[in-house]
C-alpha positions in Angstrom: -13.8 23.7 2.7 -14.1 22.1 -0.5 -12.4 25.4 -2.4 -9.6 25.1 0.0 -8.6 21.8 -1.0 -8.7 22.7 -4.8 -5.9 25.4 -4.3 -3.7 22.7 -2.7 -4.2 20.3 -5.0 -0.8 19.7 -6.8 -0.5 19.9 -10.8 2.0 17.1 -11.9 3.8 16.1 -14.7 5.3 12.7 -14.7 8.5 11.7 -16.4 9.6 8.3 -16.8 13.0 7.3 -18.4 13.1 3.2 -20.4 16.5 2.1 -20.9 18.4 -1.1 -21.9 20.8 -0.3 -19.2 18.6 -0.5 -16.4 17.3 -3.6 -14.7 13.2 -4.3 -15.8 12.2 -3.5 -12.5 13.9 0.1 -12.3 12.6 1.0 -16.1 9.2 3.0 -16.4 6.7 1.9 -19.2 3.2 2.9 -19.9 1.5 0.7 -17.5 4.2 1.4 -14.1 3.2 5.4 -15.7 -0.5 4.9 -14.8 0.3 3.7 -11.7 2.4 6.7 -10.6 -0.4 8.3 -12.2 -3.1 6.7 -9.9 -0.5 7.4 -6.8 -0.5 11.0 -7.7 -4.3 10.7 -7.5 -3.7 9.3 -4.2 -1.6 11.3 -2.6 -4.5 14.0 -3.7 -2.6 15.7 -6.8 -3.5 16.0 -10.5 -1.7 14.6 -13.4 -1.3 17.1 -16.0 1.4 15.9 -18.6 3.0 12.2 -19.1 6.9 12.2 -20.8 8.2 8.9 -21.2 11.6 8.8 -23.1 13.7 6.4 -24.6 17.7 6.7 -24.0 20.3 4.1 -24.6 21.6 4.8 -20.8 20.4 7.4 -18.1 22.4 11.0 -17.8 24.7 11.2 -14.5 23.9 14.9 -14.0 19.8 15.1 -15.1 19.1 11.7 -15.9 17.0 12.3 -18.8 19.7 14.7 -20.3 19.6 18.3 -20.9 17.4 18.9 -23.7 14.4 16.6 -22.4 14.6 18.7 -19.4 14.2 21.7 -21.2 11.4 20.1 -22.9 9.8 19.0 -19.6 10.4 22.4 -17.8 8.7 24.1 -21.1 5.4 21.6 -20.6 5.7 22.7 -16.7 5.3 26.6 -17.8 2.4 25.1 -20.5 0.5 23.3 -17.8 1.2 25.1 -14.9 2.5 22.1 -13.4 4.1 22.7 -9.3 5.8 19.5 -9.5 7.2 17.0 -11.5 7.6 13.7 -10.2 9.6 10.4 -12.0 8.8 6.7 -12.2 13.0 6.2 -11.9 14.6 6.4 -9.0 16.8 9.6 -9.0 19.9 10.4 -6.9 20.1 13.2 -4.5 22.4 15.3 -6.7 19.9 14.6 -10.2 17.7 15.7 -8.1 19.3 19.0 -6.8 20.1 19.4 -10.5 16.5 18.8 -11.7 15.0 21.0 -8.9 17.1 24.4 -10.3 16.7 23.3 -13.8 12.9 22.7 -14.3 12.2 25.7 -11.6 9.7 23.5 -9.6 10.0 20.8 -7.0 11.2 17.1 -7.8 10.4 13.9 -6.3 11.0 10.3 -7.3 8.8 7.2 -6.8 9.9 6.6 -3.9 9.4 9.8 -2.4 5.7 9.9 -3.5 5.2 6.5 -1.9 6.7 7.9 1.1 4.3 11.0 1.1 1.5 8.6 0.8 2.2 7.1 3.6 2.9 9.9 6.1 -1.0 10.8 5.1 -2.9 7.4 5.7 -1.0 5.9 8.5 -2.9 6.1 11.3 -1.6 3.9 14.1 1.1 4.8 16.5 3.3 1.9 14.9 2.2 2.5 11.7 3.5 6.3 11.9 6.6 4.9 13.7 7.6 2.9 10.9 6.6 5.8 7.7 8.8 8.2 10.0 11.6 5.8 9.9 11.3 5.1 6.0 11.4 8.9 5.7 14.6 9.7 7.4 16.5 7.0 6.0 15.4 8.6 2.4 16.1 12.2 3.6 19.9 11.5 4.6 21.0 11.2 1.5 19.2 14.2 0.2 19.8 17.0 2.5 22.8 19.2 1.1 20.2 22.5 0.4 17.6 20.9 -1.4 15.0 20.2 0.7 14.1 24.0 0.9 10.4 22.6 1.4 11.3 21.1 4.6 10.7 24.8 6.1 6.7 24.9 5.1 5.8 20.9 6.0 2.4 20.7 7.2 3.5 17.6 9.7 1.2 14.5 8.7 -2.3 16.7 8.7 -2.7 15.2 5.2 -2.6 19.5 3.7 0.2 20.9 2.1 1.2 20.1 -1.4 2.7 16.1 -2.2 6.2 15.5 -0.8 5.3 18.0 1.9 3.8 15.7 4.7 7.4 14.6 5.8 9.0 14.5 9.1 7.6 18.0 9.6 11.2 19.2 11.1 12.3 22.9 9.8 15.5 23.3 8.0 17.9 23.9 10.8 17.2 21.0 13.0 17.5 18.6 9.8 21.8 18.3 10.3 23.0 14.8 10.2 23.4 14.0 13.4 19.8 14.9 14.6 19.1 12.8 11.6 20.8 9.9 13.1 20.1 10.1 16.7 16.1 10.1 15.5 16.8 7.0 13.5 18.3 5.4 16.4 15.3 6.4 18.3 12.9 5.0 16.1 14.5 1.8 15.7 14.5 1.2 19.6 10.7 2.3 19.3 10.3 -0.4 16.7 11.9 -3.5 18.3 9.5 -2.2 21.3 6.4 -2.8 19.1 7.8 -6.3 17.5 8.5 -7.1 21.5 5.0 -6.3 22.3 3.2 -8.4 18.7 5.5 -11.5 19.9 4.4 -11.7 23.5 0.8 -11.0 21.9 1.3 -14.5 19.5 2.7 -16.2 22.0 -0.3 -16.0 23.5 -2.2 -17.0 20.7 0.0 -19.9 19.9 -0.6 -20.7 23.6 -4.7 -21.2 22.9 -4.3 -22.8 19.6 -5.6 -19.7 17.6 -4.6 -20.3 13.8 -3.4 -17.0 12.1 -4.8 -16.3 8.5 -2.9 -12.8 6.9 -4.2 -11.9 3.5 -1.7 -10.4 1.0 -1.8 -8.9 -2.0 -0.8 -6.2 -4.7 -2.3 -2.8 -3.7 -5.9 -2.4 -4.5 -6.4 -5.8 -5.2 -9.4 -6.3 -2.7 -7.6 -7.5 0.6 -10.0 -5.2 3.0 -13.5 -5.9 1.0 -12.5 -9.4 1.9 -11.6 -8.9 5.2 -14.9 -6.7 5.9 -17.3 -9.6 3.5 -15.6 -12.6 5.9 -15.9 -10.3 9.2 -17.6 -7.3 8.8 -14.4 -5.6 10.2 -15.6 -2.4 8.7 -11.9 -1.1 7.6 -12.6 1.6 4.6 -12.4 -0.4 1.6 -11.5 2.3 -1.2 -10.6 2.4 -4.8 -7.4 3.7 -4.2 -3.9 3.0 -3.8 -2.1 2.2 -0.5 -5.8 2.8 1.7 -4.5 0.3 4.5 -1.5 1.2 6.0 -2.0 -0.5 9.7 -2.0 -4.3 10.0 -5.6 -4.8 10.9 -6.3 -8.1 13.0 -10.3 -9.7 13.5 -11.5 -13.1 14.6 -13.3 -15.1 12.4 -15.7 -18.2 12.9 -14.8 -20.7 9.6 -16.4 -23.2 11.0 -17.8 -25.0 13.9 -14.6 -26.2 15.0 -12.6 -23.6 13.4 -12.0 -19.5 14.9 -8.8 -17.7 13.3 -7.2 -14.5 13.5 -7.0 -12.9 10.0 -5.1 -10.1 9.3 -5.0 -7.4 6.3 -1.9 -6.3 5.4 -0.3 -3.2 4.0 -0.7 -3.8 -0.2 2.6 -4.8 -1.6 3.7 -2.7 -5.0 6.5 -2.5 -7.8 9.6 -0.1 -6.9 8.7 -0.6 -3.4 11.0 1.9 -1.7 13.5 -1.0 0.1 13.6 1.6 3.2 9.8 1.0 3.3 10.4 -3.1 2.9 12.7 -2.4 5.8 10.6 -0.1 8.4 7.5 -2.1 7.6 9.2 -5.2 8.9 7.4 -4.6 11.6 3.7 -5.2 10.0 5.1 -7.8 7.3 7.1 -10.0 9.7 3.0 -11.1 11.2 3.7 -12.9 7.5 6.7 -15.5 8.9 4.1 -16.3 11.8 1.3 -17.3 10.1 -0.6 -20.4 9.4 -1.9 -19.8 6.2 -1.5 -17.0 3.5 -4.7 -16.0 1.4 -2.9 -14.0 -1.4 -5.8 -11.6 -3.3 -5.2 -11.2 -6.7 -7.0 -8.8 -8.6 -7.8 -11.1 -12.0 -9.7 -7.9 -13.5 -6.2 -6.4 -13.9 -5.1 -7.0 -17.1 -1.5 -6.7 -15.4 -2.2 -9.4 -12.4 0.5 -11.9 -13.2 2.9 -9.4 -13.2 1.3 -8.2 -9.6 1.4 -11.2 -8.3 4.7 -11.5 -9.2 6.2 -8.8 -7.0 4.0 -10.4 -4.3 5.6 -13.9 -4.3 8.9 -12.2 -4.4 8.5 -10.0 -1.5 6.8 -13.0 0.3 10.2 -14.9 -0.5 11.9 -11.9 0.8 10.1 -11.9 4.1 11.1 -15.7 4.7 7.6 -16.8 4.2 7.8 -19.0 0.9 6.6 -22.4 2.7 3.7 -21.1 4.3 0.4 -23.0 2.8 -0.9 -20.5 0.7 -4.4 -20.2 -1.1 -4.6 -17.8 -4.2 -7.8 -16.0 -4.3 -8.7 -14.4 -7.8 -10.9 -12.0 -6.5 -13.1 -9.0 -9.1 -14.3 -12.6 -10.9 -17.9 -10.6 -11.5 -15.4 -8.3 -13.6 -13.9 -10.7 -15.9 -14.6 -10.1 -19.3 -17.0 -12.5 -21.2 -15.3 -15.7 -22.6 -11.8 -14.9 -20.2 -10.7 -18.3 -18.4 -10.2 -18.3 -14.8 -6.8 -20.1 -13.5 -8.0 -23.8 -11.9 -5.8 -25.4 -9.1 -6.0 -27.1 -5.4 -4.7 -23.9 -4.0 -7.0 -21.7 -6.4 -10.0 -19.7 -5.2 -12.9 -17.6 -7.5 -14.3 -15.3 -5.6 -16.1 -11.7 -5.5 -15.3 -10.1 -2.2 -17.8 -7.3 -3.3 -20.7 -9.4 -4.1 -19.8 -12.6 -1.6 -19.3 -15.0 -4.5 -17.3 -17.9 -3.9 -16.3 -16.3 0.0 -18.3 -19.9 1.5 -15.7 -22.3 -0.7 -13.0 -19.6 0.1 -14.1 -20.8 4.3 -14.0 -24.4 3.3 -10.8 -24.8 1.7 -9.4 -22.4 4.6 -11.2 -25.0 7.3 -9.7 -28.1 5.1 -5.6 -26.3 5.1 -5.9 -25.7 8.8 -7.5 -29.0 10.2 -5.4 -29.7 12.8 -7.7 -32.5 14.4 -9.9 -30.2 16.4 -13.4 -31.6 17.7 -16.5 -30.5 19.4 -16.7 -33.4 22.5 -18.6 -32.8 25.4 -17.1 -34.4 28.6 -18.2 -35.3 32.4 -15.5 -33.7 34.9 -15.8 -35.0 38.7 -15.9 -32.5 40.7 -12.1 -32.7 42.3 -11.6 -32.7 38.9 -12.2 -28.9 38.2 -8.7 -27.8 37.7 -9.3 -29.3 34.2 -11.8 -26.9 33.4 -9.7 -23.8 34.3 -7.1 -25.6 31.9 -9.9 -26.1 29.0 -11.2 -22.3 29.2 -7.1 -21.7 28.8 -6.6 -24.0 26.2 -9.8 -25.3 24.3 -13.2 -23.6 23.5 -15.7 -23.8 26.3 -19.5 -23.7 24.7 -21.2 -24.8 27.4 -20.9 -25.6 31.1 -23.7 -27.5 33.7 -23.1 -28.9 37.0 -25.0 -31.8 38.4 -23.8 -35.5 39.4 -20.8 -34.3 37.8 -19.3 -30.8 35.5 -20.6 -31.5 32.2 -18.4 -29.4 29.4 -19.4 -29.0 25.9 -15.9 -27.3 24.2 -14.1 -27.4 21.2 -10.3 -29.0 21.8 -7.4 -29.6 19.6 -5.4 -32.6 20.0 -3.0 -31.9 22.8 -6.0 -30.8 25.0 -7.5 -33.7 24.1 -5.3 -36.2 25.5 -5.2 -34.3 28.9 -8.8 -34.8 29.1 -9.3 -38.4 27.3 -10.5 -40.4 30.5 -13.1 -38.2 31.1 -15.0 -38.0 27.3 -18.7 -39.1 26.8 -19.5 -41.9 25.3 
């Protein structure tokens, strides 16, 4: 089995193109090369050959100009590279031109994010929204060059990168087919955001706080998730390993049970079809109480990464949510390296479980909302109050004698239902 996988296994050389002309966010540099690099290694390919060049404004017809792409197609036949993939976002007729000039298949960025994708979602929704991303990208792109489409190996996670798409054959890939599964999709979609909203109504309805952690990608948001719950969601070092929101209780405190959510990780270059179809999973973001945003402080790169986090989070129209910043990989700092201090700042060690009991406290302060433990004495033609507390409140413990003695946890509106009747 193990051979098998070796033949597959894609040899890539990545190209990346710096230029005054283009915004910062669109340029490629070293470090935004090693992360395509680390997505290649993702997506379960090799990197072979890096070629980042310098041009005082991209080429309309190959981007990076004829006589780099000669270059790169002769490190191709040198390496025996079977794809080369770029950092820049390409059009669909630079990338028709690449294709024919450098003799083997060409993706973008955002195709390779896409790809990733298709393979790890696992959920109905969370395949719902990669095949949406995909045939908004493949629109654009389908005058004759997406040859490939004819030998996808559907989402089985074989087949070389960029071949887990839609897994549709060449002929049924016109527009209009195209559009009509868009359509579809999108009904499918508004379906599942239908569905989460009657599901927090409900949870607004019993008082339930909701907790989402965010984060750059491999920053540490499902070893926290598994070290506060034991959720037991694969916590890998690789890129993009959560795809489907995944939501647990947790107990913060005697008076405190929240829902806490993990979140797909956010990442520069985020294909906007992807911010788009993932609305779905980020949108949980607008309805939250509180937002623990993981950053990984062992990354050299982490203000920049947590950058692109607060934007998107601005994006999603969730900039006034309380938020608590949790620096998590602390036990990685280097010696004599000064972690960032503040109210809303958090050291932790998801891995080890350093710091995770302050992280519980300062998320039992932010959502205090005047909850208590009381115990009370119902009389008896009273007990329609205790059908409304196991509604509303936290029922611990229940004993009828003289009267219906309740021990439960209640916010402040149950509380004032049930005032007359407290212990003293």
């Amino acid at each position: 089995m193990q051979e098998t996988t070796k033949e597959i296994r894609d040899k890539v050389v990545l190209v990346g193109l710096h230029s005054p002309v283009l915004k910062k966010e669109e340029n490629a540099d070293e470090d935004t090369m090693e992360e395509l690099s680390a997505l290649v290694e993702t997506a379960g390919g090799e990197t072979v050959g890096i070629v980042l060049q310098n041009r005082a404004s991209p080429d309309p017809r190959t981007f990076i100009g004829e006589g780099k792409a000669a270059e790169v197609q002769l490190y191709c036949e040198n390496t025996g590279a079977t794809m080369v993939i770029f950092d820049n976002d390409l059009s669909p007729s630079q990338m028709r031109v690449l294709t024919q000039l450098l003799g083997v298949q060409v993706l973008d960025r955002c195709g390779l994010i896409l790809d990733i994708f298709a393979q790890r979602a696992k959920t109905k929704e969370g395949r719902l929204q990669v095949e949406l991303a995909q045939y908004q990208y493949l629109l654009p792109r389908l005058t004759g060059m997406w040859t490939h489409l004819e030998r996808q190996a559907g989402t089985s996670g074989r087949g070389p990168i960029g071949s887990k798409g839609p897994g549709e054959t060449q002929l049924e890939t016109d527009r209009r087919h195209i559009h009509r599964k868009i359509d579809k999709l999108r009904a499918d979609l508004e379906e599942v955001r239908r569905v989460r909203s009657t599901q927090r109504q409900q949870r607004r309805k019993n008082e339930i706080p909701v907790v989402a952690i965010v984060g750059y990608t491999n920053a540490g948001k499902s070893t926290l998730l598994n070290r506060l719950t034991g959720a037991g969601i694969p916590a890998n070092n690789r890129l993009f390993d959560t795809l489907d929101t995944t939501s647990r209780l947790l107990t913060v405190s005697d008076t405190l049970d929240v829902v806490i959510s993990d979140t797909v990780g956010f990442i520069r270059k985020l294909p906007h079809q992807l911010v788009e179809a993932f609305k779905a999973t980020l949108e949980e973001l607008e309805y939250a109480d509180l937002l623990l945003h993981v950053i990984d402080v062992s990354n050299p790169e982490w203000q920049q990464q947590a950058q692109v986090v607060e934007n998107l989070i601005l994006e999603l129209g969730a900039g006034e949510l309380p938020r608590i910043d949790v620096f998590n990989k602390a036990d990685c700092l280097p010696p004599g390296e000064i972690m960032p201090h503040g109210a809303d700042i958090c050291a932790i060690s998801a891995k080890t479980g350093e710091g995770v009991d302050k992280l519980l406290e300062m998320i039992d302060q932010r959502l205090d909302k005047g909850t208590r433990r009381v115990t009370l004495h119902l009389p008896y033609d009273k007990g329609v109050l205790l059908d409304m507390l196991y509604r509303e409140a936290k029922v611990e413990n229940v004993e009828y004698g003289e009267d219906i003695a309740v021990t439960a946890v209640c916010g402040p509106r149950t509380l004032g239902q049930v005032e007359p009747f407290l212990a003293e």
